[in-house]
C-alpha positions in Angstrom: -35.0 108.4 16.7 -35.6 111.9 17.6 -37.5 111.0 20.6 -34.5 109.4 21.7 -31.7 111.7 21.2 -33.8 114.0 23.4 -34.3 111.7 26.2 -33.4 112.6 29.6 -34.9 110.1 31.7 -33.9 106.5 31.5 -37.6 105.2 31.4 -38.2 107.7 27.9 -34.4 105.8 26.6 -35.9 102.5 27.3 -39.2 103.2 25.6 -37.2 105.2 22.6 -35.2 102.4 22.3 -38.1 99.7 22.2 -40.3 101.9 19.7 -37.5 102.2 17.3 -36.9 98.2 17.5 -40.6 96.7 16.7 -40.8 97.7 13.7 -37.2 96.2 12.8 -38.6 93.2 14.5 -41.1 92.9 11.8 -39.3 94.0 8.4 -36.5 91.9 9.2 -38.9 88.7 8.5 -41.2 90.7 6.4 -40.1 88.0 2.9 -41.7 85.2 3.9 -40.8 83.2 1.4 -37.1 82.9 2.3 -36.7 80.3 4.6 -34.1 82.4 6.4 -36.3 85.4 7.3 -38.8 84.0 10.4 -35.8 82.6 11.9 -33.6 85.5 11.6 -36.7 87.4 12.8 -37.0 85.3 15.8 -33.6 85.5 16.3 -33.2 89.1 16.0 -36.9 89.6 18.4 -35.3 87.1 21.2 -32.2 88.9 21.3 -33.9 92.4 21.7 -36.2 90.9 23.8 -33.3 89.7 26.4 -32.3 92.8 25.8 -34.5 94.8 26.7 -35.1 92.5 30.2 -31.4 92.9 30.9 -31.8 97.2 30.4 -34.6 97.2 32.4 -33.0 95.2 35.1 -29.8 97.3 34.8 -31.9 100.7 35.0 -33.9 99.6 38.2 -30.3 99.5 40.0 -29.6 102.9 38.7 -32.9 104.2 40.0 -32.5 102.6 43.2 -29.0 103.9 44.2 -30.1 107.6 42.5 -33.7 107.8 43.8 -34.4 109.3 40.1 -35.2 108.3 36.5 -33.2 111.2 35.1 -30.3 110.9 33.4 -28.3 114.0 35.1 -28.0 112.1 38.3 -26.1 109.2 36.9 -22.5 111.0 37.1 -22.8 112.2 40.5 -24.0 108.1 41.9 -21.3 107.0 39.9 -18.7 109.2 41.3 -19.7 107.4 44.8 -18.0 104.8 43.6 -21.2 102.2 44.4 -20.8 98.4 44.0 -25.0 98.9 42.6 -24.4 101.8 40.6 -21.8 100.2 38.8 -23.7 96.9 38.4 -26.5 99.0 37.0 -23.9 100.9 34.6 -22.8 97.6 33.7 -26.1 95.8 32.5 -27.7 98.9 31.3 -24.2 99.2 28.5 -24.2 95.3 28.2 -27.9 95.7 27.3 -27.3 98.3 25.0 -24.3 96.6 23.1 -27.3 94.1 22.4 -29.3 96.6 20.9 -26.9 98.2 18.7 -25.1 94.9 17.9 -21.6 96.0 19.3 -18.8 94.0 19.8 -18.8 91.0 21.5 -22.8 91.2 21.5 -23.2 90.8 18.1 -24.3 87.2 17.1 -27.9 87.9 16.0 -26.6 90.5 13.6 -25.3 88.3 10.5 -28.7 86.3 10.5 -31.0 89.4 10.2 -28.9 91.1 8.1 -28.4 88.3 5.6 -32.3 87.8 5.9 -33.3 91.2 5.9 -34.2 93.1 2.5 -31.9 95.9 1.6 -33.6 98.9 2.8 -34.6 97.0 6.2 -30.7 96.5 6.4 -29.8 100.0 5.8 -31.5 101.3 8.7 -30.8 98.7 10.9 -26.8 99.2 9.2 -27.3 103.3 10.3 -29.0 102.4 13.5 -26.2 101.0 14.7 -23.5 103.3 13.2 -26.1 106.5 14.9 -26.9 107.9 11.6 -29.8 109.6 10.0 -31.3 107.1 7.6 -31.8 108.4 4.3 -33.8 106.9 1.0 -32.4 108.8 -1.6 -29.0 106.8 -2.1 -31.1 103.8 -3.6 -34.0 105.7 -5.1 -37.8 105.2 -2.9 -37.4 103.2 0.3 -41.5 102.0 -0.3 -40.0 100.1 -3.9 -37.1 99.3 -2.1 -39.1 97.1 0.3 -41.5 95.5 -1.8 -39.1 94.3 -4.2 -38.6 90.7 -3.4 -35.0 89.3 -2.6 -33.2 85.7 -2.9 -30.4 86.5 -0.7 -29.0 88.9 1.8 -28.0 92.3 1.9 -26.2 93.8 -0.7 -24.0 96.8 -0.2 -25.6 98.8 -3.0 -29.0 98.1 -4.7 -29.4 95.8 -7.9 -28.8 96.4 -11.3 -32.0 96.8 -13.3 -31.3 95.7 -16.9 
C-alpha cells in the first residue's frame, strides 16, 4: 500500500495495484473446505483480472494523448478537452471502481466477502474504504487466519467460550 500512495507514474499505480491484489486473490479461497471459497476466489480473480485489462487499456490512451507515464501530465491533457484522454480517464476510473468494489462495480464483492475468513475481509473491507489495516482490534491476524470458519464475515470476531 505504501508503494502505491507514492506512485507517480501510472505504470508503478498499475503494478501497486496488482501486487496488493494477488495475495487477496489467494486468501480469499484460502478455506477450502467451504464450498463457497474457490468460487468466490474465482470470482473475485476474474473480476480483477478484467480489471486490470480494462486499466491497462484505459492507461495506454492516457499515455498516447500525454506522450508520458507520469501522473502530473494528466491535468494539463485533460484540460484539452480530448475525446482519447477522456476515454482513457473513463476506463482507467471504471477499472478502478472494479478494484475497489465501488458502486455500480460491485458484484464480485458479496461472494468473496461472504467466503472470505474474517481477517482476509478486514483488509479487503479497509482496502476499499483506503485505510491502514490494523490486527490489533481482533487480537493476532496469523490466529485470525488459521482459525477455520462455516460462514461469512462477521463484523467482529467470535466469542471464545
Amino acid at each position: 500500500m505504501l508503494v502505491l500512495a507514492s506512485a507517480r507514474e501510472l505504470i508503478l499505480l498499475f503494478v501497486s495495484f496488482e501486487l496488493m491484489s494477488i495475495p487477496l486473490y489467494v486468501l480469499t479461497g484460502f478455506v477450502k473446505r467451504e464450498d463457497a471459497a474457490p468460487e468466490a476466489a474465482l470470482k473475485f480473480f476474474l473480476v480483477g483480472t478484467a480489471s486490470s485489462a480494462v486499466i491497462a487499456y484505459g492507461m495506454s490512451f492516457i499515455f498516447g494523448v500525454t506522450g508520458s507515464t507520469e501522473l502530473s501530465a494528466i491535468p494539463g491533457a485533460l484540460a484539452t478537452g480530448d475525446p482519447m484522454m477522456l476515454l482513457g480517464m473513463t476506463l482507467l476510473l471504471a477499472g478502478l471502481g472494479f478494484k475497489i468494489a465501488a458502486f455500480p462495480f460491485h458484484m464480485w464483492a458479496p461472494d468473496a466477502y461472504e467466503a472470505a475468513q474474517h481477517a482476509v475481509c478486514r483488509v479487503a473491507r479497509r482496502r476499499a474504504e483506503g485505510r491502514r489495516v490494523s490486527s490489533r482490534s481482533s487480537g493476532s491476524t496469523s490466529r485470525a487466519l488459521a482459525r477455520p470458519r462455516s460462514s461469512g464475515c462477521r463484523s467482529s470476531p467470535p466469542s471464545r467460550g
